[in-house]
C-alpha positions in Angstrom: -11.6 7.7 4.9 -13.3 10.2 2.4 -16.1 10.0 5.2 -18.7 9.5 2.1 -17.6 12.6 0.2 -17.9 12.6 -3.1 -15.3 14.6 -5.8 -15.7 17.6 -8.6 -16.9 14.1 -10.6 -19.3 13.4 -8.3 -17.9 9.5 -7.6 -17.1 8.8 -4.6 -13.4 10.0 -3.5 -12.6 6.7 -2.3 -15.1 4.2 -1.5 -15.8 1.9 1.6 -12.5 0.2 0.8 -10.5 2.8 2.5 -10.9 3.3 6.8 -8.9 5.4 9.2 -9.1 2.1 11.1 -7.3 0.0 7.8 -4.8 2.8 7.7 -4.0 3.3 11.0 -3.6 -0.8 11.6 -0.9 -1.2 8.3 0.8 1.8 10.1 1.0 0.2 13.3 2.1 -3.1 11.5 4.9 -1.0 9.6 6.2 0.6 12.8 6.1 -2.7 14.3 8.2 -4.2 12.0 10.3 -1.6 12.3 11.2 -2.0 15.5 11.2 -5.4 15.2 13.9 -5.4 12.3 15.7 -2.6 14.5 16.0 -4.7 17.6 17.4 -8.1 15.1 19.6 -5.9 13.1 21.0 -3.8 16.0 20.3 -0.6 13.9 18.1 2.0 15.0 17.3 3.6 11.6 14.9 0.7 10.8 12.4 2.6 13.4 11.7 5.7 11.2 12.2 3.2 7.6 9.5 1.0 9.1 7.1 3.9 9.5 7.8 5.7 6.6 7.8 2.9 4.4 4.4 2.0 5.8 2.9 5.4 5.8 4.0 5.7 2.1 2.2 2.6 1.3 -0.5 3.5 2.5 -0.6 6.8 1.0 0.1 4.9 -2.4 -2.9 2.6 -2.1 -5.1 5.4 -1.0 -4.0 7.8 -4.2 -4.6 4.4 -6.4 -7.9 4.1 -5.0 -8.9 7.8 -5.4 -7.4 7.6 -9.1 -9.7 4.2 -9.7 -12.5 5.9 -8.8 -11.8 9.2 -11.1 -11.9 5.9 -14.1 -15.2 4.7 -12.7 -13.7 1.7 -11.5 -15.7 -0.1 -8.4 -14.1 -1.4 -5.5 -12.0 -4.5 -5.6 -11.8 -3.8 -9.4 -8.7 -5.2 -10.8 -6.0 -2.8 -12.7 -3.0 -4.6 -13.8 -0.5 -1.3 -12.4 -2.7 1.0 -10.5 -3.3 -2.1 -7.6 0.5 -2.2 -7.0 2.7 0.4 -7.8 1.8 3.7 -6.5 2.3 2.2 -3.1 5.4 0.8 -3.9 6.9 4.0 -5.6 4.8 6.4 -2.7 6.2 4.3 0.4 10.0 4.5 -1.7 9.5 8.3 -2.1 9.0 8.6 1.4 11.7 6.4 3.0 14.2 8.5 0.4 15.7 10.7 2.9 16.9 7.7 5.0 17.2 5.1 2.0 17.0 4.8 -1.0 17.9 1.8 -2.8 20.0 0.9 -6.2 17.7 1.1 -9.4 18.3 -2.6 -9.9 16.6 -3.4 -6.6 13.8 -1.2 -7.5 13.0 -3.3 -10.4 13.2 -6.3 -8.4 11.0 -4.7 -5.8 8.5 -3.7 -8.3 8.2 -7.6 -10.0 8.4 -8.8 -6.1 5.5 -6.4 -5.5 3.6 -7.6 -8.3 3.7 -11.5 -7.8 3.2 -11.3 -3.8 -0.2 -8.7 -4.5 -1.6 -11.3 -6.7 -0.4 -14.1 -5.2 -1.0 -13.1 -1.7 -5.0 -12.2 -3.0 -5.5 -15.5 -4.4 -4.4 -17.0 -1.4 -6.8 -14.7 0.9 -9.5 -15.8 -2.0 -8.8 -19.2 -0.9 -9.2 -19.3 2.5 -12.7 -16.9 2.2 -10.8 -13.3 3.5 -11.3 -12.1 0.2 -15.2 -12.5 -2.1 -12.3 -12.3 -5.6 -9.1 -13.7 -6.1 -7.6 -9.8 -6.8 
């Protein structure tokens, strides 16, 4: 995505790790769901949550990725809050105008959001999608 540009650092903005191609697939995926959670729930609002959501993920992994590499932090490099939760508070931020939920299920979301990352990488690890289990 940072098309091998570098910053004021001079690190790389990103790395390899990020591609239009990545972002634009986890997009898709989101919009997808979207629909498909609009068409089983009978409401239409879970169109524009499905993309939002997913385009503020994605936005929150990319700002992680660019604030990993400020650290000097390589690719794949684990970080116990920057891997998880500036996607998960990005992609919230986002879907705010159409939702926003109670503080209690934020904190749920964000321990959710912890266990499936790591659990979800180990898994991926397993089965060879992944050279490390994080």
């Amino acid at each position: 995505m940072d098309f091998g540009g570098k910053s004021w650092d001079g690190k790389r903005c990103l790395g390899n790790g990020k591609t239009w191609r990545g972002f634009a697939a986890g997009l898709a995926f989101g919009a997808l769901t979207g629909i498909a959670e609009a068409r089983l729930l009978g409401d239409p609002a879970y169109v524009p949550l499905g993309f939002l959501l997913a385009f503020g993920a994605l936005s929150g992994d990319t700002f992680g990725s660019f604030f990993k590499r400020r650290l000097g932090m390589d690719r794949g490099h684990p970080t116990f809050i920057v891997d998880q939760m500036p996607f998960l508070a990005v992609a919230l931020l986002m879907a705010s105008p159409l939702y926003f939920p109670s503080w209690d299920m934020v904190a749920l979301l964000a321990v959710a959001t912890y266990f499936l990352h790591a659990s979800t990488n180990l898994i991926a690890n397993k089965v060879g999608l992944k050279k490390v289990p994080w």
